[in-house]
C-alpha positions, 0 to 999 in steps of 0.5 A: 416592826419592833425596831420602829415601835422602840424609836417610836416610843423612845422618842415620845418618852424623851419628849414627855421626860423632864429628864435624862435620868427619868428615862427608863429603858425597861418603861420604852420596852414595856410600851413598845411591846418588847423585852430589854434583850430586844433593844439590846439587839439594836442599842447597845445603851440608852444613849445610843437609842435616845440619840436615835430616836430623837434626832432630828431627820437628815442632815441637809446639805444647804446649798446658798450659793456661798459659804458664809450663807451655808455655815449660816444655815447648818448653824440654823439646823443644830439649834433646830435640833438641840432646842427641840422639846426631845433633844434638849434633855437627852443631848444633856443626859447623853452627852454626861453618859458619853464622858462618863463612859469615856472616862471610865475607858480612859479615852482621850477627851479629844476623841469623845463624839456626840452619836451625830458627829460623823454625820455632821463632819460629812455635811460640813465636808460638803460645804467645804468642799462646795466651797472649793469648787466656788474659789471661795476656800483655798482647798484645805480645811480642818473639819474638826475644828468647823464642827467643834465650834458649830457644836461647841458653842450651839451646845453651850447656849441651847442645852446648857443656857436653854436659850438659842443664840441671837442672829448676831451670834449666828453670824460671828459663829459662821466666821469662828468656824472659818477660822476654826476650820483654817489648816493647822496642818497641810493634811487637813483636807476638805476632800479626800 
């Protein structure tokens, strides 16, 4: 119950913030009746919390009957997402946290992760790997160079322009991540 009314209220604060650094862990304990220990039981920051909260629900799996139609779509989601009222601010905010974090532990920029991207390596695996059963991709695929330009570029145009990309965009986006997701070496594979 409390873990709901932390989400619930985390997400209306990001909807009503202007900014990253307006959000206020102790304002959403306060309003969801809890203690800062409490989200911290459950979030081991402001990031990790925010981008649960304000993530758009599931991350469908379009089925178009082709690969171009299925990047289209998944395309479609994240500018969905990243231009949503609560997401824009918080996928900024968030994403500076992440590399400030990151730096500051020395991680190697290639290994920072925006918190959805594990859920949307497995979305593009599976239209990859429809795709394979299809005849429509050879068999191998490197999925972090498909989502590295599905977010990559819609990142760029909707939270740093605040503007989403035009159809035409979407379309050549569609091709740059069949490219991106060509094999630079046999080990990447679309199913494992």
């Amino acid at each position: 119950m409390a873990r709901k009314a932390i989400l619930e209220v985390a997400r209306k604060v990001a909807l009503e913030s202007e900014s990253y650094r307006g959000i206020s862990l102790g304002h959403i304990a306060k309003e969801a009746k809890v203690s800062k220990a409490t989200i911290y039981r459950w979030w081991s920051s402001k990031v990790r919390l925010l981008c649960e909260a304000c993530e758009v629900p599931g991350h469908e799996i379009p089925s178009t009957g082709s690969l171009r139609g299925d990047l289209i779509a998944v395309i479609r989601q994240e500018i969905k997402e990243q231009m949503s009222l609560a997401s824009r601010p918080v996928y900024a905010g968030a994403w500076a946290e992440i590399v400030e974090i990151n730096s500051q532990a020395n991680t190697p920029e290639e290994q920072y992760e925006c918190m959805a991207g594990p859920a949307k390596r497995e979305v593009l695996r599976a239209i990859f790997d429809a795709a394979i059963v299809r005849g429509e991709w050879p068999g191998h695929c490197n999925l972090d160079g498909a989502y590295l330009a599905l977010f990559s570029f819609v990142f760029m145009n909707c939270v740093g322009r605040g503007k989403p990309p035009s159809e035409e965009q979407v379309g050549r986006l569609a091709e740059w991540m069949q490219i991106a997701a060509l094999p630079h070496d046999p080990g990447d594979r679309a199913s494992a």
